[in-house]
C-alpha positions in Angstrom: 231.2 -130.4 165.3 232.1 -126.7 166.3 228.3 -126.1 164.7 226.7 -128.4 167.1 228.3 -126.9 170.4 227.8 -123.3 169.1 224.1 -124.5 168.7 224.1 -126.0 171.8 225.9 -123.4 173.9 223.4 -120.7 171.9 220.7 -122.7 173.3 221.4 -122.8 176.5 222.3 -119.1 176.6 218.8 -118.0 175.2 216.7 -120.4 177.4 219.2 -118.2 180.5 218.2 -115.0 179.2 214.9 -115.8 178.9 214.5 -116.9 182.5 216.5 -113.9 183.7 214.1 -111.7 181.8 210.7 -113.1 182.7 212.4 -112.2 186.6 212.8 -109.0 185.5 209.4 -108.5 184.3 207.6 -110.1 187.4 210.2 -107.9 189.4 209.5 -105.0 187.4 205.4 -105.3 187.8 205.7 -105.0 191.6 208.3 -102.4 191.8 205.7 -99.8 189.3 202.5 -100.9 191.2 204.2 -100.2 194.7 204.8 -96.7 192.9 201.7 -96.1 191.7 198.6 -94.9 193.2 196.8 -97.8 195.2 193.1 -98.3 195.2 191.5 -95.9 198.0 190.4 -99.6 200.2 193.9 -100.4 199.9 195.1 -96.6 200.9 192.8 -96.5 204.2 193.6 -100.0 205.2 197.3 -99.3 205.0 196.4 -95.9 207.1 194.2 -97.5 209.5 197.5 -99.8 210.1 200.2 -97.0 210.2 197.6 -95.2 212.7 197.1 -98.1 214.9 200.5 -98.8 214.9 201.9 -95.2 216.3 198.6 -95.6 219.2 199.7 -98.3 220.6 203.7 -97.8 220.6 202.2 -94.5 222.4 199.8 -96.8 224.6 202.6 -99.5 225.1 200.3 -102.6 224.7 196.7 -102.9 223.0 194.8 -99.8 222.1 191.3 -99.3 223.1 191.4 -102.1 225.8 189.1 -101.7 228.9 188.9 -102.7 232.1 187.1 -106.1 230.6 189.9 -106.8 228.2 192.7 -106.5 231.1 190.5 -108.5 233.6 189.9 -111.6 230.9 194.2 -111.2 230.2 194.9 -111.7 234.0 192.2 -114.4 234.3 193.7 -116.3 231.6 197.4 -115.8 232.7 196.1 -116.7 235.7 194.8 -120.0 235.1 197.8 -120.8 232.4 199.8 -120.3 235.9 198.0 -122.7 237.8 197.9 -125.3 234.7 201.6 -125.1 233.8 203.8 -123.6 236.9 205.6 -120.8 237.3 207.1 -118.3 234.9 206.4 -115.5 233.0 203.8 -116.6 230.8 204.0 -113.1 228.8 207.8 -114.3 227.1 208.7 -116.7 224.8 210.8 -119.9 226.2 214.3 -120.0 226.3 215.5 -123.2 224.7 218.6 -124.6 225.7 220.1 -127.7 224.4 223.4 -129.4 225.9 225.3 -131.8 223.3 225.0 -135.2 224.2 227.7 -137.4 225.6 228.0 -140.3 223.8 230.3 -142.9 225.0 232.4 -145.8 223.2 232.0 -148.9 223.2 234.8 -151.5 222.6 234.0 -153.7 219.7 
């Protein structure tokens, strides 16, 4: 009877470790590839990112917009205005929600 639950218990502790392990592994394979060199199309894409990135913090909206870009982006807030009402159209929504009053009803 002790044999059994040992068995068991050793059972159930192997198929844990093994679990935990395979994590590790997976875990593991990311955390050496991120160290590694990456592939140059992967290196310039990443570059092209981290440089667009700092131009248009620097800019303070898109980068390399024109006159045409900013004329179709009023335009369009433009009409949204008209369609929907007022607001600004450039935030997101504020939700609020009130709880609801229930009342009680005698049975």
């Amino acid at each position: 009877m002790i044999l059994r639950q040992i068995l068991r218990l050793s059972s159930l502790f192997h198929s844990a470790v093994s679990v935990h392990l395979r994590r590790n592994i997976g875990l593991s394979a990311i955390v050496f590839n991120k160290t590694k060199e990456l592939d140059p199309v992967q290196k310039l894409f990443l570059d092209k990112i981290r440089e667009y990135n700092t131009k248009s913090k620097q800019a303070g909206g898109p980068v390399d917009a024109g006159p045409d870009f900013q004329k179709d982006l009023s335009e369009s807030l433009a009409r949204l205005q008209r369609a929907y009402g007022e607001g600004d159209l450039t935030k997101f929504p504020e939700f609020k929600f009130e709880e609801p009053k229930f009342e009680e009803t005698p049975k």
